[in-house]
C-alpha positions in Angstrom: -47.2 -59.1 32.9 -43.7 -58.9 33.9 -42.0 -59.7 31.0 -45.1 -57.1 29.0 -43.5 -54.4 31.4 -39.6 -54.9 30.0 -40.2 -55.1 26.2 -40.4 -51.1 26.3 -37.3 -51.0 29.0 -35.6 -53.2 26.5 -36.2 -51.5 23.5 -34.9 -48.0 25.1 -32.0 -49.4 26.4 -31.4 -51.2 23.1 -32.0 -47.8 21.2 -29.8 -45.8 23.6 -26.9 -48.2 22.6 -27.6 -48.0 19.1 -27.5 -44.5 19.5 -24.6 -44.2 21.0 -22.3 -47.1 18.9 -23.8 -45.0 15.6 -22.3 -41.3 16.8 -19.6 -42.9 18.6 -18.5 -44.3 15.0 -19.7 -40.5 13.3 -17.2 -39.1 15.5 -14.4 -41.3 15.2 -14.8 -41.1 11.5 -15.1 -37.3 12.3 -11.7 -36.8 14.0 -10.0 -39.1 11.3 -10.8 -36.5 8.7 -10.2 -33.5 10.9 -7.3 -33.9 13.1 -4.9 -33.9 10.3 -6.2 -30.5 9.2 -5.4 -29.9 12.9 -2.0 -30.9 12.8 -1.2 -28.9 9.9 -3.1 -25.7 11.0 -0.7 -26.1 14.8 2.6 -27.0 13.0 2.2 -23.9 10.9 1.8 -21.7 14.3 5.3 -23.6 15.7 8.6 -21.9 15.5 11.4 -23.3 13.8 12.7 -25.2 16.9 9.5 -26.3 18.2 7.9 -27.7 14.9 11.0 -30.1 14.9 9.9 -31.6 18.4 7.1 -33.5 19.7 4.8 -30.6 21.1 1.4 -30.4 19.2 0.4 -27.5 20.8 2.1 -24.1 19.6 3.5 -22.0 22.8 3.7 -19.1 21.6 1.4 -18.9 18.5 4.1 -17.6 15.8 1.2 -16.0 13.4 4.6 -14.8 11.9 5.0 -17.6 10.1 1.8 -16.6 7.7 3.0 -13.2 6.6 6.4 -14.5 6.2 5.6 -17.1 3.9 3.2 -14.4 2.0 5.9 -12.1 1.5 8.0 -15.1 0.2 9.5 -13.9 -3.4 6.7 -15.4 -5.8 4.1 -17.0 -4.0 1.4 -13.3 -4.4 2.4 -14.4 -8.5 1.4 -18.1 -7.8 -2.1 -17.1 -5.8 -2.7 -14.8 -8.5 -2.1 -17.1 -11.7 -4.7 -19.9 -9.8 -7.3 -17.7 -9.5 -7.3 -16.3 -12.8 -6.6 -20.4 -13.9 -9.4 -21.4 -11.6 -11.7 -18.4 -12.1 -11.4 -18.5 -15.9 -11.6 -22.1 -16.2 -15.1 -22.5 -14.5 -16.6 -19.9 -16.4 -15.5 -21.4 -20.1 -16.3 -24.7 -19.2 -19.9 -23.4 -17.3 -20.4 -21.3 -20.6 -19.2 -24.4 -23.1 -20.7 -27.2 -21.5 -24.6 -25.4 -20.6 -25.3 -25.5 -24.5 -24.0 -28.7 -25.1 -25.8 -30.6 -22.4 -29.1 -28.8 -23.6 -28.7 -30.3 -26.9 -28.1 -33.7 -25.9 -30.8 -33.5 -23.5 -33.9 -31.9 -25.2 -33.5 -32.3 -29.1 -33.9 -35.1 -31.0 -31.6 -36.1 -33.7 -30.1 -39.1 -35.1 -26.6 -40.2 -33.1 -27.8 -38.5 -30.3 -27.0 -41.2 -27.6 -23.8 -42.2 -29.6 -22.7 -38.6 -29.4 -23.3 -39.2 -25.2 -21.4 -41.9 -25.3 -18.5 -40.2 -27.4 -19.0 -37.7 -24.2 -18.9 -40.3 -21.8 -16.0 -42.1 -23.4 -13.6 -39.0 -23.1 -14.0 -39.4 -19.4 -12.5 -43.1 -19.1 -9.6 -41.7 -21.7 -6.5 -40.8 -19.2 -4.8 -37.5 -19.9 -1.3 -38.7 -19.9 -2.4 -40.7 -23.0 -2.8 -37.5 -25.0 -0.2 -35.3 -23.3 3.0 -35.5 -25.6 1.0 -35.0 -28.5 -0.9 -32.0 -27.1 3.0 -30.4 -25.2 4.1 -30.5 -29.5 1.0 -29.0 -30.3 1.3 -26.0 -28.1 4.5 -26.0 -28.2 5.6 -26.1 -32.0 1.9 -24.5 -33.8 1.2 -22.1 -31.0 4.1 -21.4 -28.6 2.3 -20.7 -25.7 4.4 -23.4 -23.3 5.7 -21.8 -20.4 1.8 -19.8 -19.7 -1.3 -21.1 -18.3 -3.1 -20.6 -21.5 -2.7 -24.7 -23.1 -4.7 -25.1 -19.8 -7.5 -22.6 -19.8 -8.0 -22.0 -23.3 -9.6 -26.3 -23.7 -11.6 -26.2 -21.3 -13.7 -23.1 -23.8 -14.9 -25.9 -25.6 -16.3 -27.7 -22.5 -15.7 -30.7 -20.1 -17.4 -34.5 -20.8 -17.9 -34.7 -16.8 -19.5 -31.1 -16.8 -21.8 -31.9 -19.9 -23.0 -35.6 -17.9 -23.6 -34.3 -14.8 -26.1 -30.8 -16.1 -27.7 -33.3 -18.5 -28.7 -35.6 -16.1 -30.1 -32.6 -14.4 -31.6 -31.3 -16.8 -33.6 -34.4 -17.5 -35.5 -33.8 -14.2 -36.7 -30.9 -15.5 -40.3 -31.1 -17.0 -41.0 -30.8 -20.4 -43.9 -28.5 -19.6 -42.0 -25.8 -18.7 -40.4 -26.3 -22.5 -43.0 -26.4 -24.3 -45.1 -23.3 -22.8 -42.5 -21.1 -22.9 -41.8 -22.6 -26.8 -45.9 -21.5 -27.3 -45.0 -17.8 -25.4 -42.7 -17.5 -28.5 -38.6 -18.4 -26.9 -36.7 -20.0 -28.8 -33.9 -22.8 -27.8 -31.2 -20.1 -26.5 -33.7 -18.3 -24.4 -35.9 -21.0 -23.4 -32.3 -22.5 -22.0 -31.3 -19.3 -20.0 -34.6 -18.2 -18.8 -36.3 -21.4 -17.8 -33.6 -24.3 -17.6 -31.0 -22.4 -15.9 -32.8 -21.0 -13.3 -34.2 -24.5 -12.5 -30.9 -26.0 -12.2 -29.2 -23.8 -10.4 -27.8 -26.3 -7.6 -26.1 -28.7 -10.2 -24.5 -25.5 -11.7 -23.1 -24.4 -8.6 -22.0 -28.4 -8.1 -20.1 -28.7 -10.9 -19.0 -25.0 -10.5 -17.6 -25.9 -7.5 -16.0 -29.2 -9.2 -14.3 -27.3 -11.7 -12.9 -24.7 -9.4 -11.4 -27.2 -7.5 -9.8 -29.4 -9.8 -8.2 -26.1 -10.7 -7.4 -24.7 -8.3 -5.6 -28.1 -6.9 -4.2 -29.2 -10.6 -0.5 -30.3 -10.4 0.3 -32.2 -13.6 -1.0 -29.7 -16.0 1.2 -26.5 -14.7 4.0 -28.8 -14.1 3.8 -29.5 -17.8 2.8 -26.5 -19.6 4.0 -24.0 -17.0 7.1 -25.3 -14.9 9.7 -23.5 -17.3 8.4 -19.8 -16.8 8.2 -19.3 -12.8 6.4 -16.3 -13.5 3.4 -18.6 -14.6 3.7 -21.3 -11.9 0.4 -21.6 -9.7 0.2 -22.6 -6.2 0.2 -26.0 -6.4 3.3 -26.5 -8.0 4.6 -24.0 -6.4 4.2 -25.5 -2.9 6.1 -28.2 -3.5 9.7 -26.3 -5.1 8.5 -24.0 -1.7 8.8 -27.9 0.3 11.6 -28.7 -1.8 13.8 -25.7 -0.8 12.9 -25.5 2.8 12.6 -28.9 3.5 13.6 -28.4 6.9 11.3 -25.6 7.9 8.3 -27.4 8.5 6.6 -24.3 10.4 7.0 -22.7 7.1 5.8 -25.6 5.0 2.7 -25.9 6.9 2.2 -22.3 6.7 2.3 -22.5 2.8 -0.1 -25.4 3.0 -2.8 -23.4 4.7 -2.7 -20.6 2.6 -3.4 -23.1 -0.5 -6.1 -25.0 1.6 -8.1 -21.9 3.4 -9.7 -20.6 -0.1 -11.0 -23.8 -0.9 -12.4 -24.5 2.2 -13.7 -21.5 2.9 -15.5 -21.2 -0.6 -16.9 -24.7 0.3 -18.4 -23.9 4.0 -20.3 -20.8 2.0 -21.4 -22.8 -1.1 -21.9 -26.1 0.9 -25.8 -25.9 0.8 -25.9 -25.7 -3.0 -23.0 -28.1 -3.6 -24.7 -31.0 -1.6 -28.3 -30.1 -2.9 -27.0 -30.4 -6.3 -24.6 -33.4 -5.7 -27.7 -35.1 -4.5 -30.0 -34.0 -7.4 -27.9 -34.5 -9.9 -28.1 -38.0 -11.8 -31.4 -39.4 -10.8 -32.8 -39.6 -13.9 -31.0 -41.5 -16.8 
């Protein structure tokens, strides 16, 4: 009876520490993710002299250091050329890639999973593979080097990771939904944007969100199409001639690097429910 009477006692206290080693570890992992943004956020609230010492903690908070690095000559030019960058390169590749993954997903023609795995193939294909003849191309035919537009204008005709991931989404979808709106008289284009779209909704705003922020945080392509006209330079390789000439003001640095972070992270807190719903949707069906 004795030994009865302890299993439960045993079992809570084994649960308890269970509970405890499993958050303990969440919140370790936690603070290895968060305190740098931490760091960064408090250097960029330093003064000059203080961000050079060993304080963490700003005394006074130099908010200064924001506007100043707003009013910096070019950096309004570099937040305005990655959101138009950004902005314009979801919505061609959204608007490119939504037809395209209908196709390979709903009609039946011959090469259709060889044209997937031409899709699929691009994807494993590194860019700097493809670069120098792609810098003549834009250069010599079309002389646009030195604008954003030998970055924006490709992604019109759509993006091999955008097409995988809707199809696979759009698998899940049931083919009843197809065929009665088929017998109500829609054809493919209208069956697509009144009954798929609205359906997938959470793996558009996924790879939505996917596309903005490769953008958004895209170094090699300005630095190769862009880096001889300043005027076209976006933020993120403008941060680093920013680093390069005031290598010594690490208040300021920081600074810059919080202005390029807080979009991004803000647009992710408010779109966070539909980015994880359709991250975890997305791709479990083949």
């Amino acid at each position: 009876m004795t030994t009865s009477a302890a299993q439960p006692a045993l079992y809570r206290r084994r649960a308890l520490l269970e509970w405890v080693a499993l958050h303990s570890f969440a919140v370790g992992l936690a603070l290895l993710f968060v305190l740098p943004f931490v760091f960064v956020v408090l250097t960029a609230l330093m003064s000059d002299q203080q961000s050079l010492t060993r304080d963490l903690w700003p005394h006074p908070f130099a908010w200064r250091n924001l506007v100043d690095v707003w009013h910096t000559p070019g950096f309004p030019t570099w937040w305005r050329n990655t959101l138009v960058y950004a902005g314009c390169g979801t919505a061609l590749t959204l608007l490119s890639s939504l037809p395209v993954a209908y196709a390979l997903a709903y009609f039946r023609f011959r090469g259709r999973n060889v044209a997937m795995m031409v899709v699929i193939a691009t994807m494993m294909l590194p860019p700097q593979v493809s670069i120098i003849p792609l810098y003549l191309v834009w250069a010599q035919d079309f002389h646009l080097t030195g604008t954003l537009w030998p970055l924006i204008i490709p992604l019109a005709f759509g993006d091999a990771f955008t097409i995988f991931l809707l199809r696979q989404f759009m698998l899940t979808v049931p083919r009843a939904y197809l065929e009665a709106a088929r017998i109500d008289g829609c054809g493919e284009f209208r069956t697509m944007v009144s009954v798929v779209i609205p359906m997938i909704r959470p793996a558009i705003a996924a790879v939505g969100l996917f596309q903005f922020f490769y953008c958004w945080n895209d170094y090699f392509g300005p630095q190769i199409y862009a880096s001889e006209n300043p005027a076209a330079w976006t933020l993120s390789y403008g941060l680093q001639t920013f680093k390069s000439a005031r290598h010594t003001d690490w208040n300021l640095t920081m600074a810059a690097t919080v202005l390029v972070m807080a979009p991004v992270l803000i647009l992710f807190f408010l779109a966070q429910r539909a980015f994880i719903e359709g991250v975890t949707l997305t791709g479990v069906k083949g």
